[in-house]
Wavefront OBJ file of the C-alpha trace (Angstrom):
o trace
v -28.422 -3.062 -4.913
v -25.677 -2.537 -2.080
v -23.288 -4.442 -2.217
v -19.473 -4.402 -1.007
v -16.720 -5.888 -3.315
v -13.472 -6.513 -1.040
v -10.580 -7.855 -3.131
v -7.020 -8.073 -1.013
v -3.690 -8.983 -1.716
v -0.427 -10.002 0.684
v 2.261 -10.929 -1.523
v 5.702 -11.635 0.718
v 8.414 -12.443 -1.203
v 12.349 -12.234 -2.056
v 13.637 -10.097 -5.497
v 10.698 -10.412 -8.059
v 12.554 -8.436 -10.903
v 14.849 -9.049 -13.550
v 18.863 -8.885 -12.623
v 20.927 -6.440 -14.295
v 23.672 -8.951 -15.134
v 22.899 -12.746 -16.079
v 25.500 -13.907 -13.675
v 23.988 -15.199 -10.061
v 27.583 -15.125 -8.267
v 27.996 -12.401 -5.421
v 29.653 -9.841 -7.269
v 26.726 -9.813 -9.739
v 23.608 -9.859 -6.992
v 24.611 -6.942 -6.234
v 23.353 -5.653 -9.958
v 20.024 -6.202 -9.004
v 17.162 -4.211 -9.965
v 13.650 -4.141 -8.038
v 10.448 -3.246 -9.576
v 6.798 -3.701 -8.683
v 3.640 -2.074 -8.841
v 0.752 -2.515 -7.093
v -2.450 -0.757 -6.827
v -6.475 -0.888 -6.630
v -9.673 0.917 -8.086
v -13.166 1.435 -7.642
v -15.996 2.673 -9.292
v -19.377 2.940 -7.482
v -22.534 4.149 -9.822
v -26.474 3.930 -9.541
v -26.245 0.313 -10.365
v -23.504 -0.280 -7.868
v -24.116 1.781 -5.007
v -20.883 0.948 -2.800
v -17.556 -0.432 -3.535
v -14.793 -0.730 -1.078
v -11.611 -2.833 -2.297
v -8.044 -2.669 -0.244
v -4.674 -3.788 -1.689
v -2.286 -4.884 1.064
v 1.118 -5.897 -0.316
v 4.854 -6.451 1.436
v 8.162 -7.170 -0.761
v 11.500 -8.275 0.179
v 13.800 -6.989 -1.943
v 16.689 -8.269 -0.003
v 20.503 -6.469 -1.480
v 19.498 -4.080 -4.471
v 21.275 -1.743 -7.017
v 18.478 0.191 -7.836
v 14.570 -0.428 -7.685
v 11.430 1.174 -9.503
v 8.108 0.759 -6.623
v 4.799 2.139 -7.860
v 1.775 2.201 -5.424
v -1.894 3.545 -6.301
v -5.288 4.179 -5.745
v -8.156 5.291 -7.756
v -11.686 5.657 -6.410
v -14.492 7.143 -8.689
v -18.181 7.883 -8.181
v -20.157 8.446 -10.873
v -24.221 9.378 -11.907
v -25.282 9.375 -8.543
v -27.842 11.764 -6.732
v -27.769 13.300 -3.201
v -31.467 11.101 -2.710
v -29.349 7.923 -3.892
v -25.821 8.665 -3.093
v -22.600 6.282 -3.937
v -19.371 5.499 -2.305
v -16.050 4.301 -3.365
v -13.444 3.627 -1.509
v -9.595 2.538 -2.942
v -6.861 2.050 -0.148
v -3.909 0.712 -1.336
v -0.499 -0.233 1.330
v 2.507 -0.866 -0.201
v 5.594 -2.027 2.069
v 8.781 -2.616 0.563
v 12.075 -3.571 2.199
v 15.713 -3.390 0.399
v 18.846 -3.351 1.091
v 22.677 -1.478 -0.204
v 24.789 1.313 -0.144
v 23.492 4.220 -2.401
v 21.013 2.315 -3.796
v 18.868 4.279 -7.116
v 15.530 4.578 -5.596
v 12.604 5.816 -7.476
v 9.318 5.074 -5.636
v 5.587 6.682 -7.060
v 2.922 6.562 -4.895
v -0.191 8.382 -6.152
v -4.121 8.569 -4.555
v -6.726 10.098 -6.968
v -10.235 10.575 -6.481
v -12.908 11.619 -9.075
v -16.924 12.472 -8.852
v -18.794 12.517 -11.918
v -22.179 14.078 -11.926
v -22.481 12.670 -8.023
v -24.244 14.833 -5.935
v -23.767 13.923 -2.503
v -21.195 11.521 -3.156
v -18.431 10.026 -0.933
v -15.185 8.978 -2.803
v -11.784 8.652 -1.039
v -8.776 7.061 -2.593
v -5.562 6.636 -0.196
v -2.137 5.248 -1.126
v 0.313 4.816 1.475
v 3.909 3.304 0.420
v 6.314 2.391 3.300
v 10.017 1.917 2.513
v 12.358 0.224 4.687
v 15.901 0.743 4.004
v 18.923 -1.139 5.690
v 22.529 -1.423 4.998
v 23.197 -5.228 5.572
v 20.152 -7.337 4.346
v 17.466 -8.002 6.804
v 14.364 -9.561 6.392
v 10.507 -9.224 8.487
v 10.656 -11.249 11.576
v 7.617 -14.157 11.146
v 6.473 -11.396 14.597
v 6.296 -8.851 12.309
v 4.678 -10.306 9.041
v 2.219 -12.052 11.806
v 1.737 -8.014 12.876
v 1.434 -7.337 9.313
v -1.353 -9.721 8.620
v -3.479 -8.636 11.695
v -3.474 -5.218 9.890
v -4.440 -6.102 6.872
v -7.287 -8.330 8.192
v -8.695 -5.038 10.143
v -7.805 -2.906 6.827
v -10.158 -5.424 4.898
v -12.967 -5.233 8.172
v -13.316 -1.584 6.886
v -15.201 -2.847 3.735
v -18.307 -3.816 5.982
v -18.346 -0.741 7.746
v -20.746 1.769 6.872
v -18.650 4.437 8.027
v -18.723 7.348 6.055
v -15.522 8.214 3.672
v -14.430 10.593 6.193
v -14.645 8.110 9.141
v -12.785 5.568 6.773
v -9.898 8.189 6.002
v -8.987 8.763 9.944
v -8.843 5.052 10.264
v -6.681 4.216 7.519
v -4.430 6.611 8.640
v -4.236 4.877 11.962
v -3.618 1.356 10.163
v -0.781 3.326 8.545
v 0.618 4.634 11.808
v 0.785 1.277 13.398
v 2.357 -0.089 10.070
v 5.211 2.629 10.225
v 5.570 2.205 13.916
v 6.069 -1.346 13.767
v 8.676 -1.078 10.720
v 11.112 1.122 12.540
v 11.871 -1.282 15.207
v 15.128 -3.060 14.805
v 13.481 -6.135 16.515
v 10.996 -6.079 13.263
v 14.244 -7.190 11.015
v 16.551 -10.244 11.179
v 19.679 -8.915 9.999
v 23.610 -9.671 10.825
v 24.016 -6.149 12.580
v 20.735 -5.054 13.607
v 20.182 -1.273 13.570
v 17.352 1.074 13.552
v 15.846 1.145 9.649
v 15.340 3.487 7.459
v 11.459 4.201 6.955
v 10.186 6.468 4.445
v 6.223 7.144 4.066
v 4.425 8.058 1.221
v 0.900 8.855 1.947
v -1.461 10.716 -0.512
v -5.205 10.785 -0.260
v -7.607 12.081 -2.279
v -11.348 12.546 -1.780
v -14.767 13.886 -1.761
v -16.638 15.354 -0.041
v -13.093 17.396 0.785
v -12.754 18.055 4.655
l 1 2 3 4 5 6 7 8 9 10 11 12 13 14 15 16 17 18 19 20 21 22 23 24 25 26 27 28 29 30 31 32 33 34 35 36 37 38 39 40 41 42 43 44 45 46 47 48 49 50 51 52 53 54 55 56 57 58 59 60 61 62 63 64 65 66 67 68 69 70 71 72 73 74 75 76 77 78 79 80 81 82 83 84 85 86 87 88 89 90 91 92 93 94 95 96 97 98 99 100 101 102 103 104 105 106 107 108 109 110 111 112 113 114 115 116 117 118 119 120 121 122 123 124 125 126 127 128 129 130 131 132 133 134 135 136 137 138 139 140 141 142 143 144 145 146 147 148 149 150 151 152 153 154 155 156 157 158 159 160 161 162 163 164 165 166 167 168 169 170 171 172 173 174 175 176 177 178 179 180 181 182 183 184 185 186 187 188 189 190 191 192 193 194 195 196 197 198 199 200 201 202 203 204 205 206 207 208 209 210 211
């Protein structure tokens, strides 16, 4: 039986870690430590012919000493046959905004695909992590977590599609263009001193068949 499974997450929120010291005064805020991880997986086999599911999540970090930001997707396809072929599709977006001077970043963003005895098979995992980086805290404008939301909404349509995994990887990567765009405006961030942000992508995909 087809049958699409879309499961979607927007989470927008300040620090959502643990602080370094136990102190909340100014001096001690600055000891704060980010982490997160987010992520999604799918498995499509000859009882479950298709499975699409999207992760969509945004963090504000606000002023950081260091932060720890995992992102991934996993898509598998397994004991299909070219006659009665599967597809699974994992897309996982990630954005994360922080702020500091020479702030310890370590950010993992991983996309893995697998077929298992699948002939014919279409599996394509895709993990894109955006990092926005500012010296004086900023946060989204409500423009640009309204933005946001209209791209997740179209990054969910995708799961009713029956666009092939190729197809599904170009537009993805479009989603992800207009995210990145839309992050390095200044007029995306309320902040003190505006200035142009910092945006570093992550994208990894993974899939099958490989074009």
């Amino acid at each position: 039986m087809n049958a699409y499974l879309s499961r979607h997450f927007l989470r927008i929120g300040l620090l959502a870690a643990g602080l370094a010291a136990a102190a909340t005064g100014p001096a001690q805020a600055a000891e704060a430590v980010a982490v997160t991880q987010d992520g999604v997986r799918t498995t499509a086999n000859h009882r479950h012919h298709i499975d699409y599911r999207d992760s969509f999540t945004v963090h504000q970090f606000g002023s950081v000493a260091a932060a720890r930001v995992g992102n991934r997707a996993d898509a598998k396809s397994v004991g299909c046959t070219a006659d009665d072929a599967c597809r699974s599709v994992a897309l996982s977006f990630q954005v994360v905004t922080l702020s500091g001077d020479n702030v310890r970043l370590t950010a993992v963003n991983n996309g893995h695909a697998v077929n298992e005895h699948c002939d014919g098979c279409q599996t394509l995992a895709g993990a894109y992590q955006f990092v926005v980086s500012t010296a004086t805290p900023a946060r989204l404008t409500a423009d640009a977590q309204h933005r946001l939301a209209d791209i997740h909404r179209r990054l969910d349509a995708l799961g009713a599609s029956r666009l092939p995994a190729a197809d599904l990887k170009r537009q993805a990567d479009g989603l992800a263009d207009e995210v990145k765009a839309l992050l390095s405006r200044p007029t995306s961030l309320t902040a003190a001193h505006p200035a142009r942000p910092s945006v570093k992508v992550h994208r990894q995909l993974d899939g099958w068949p490989q074009h």
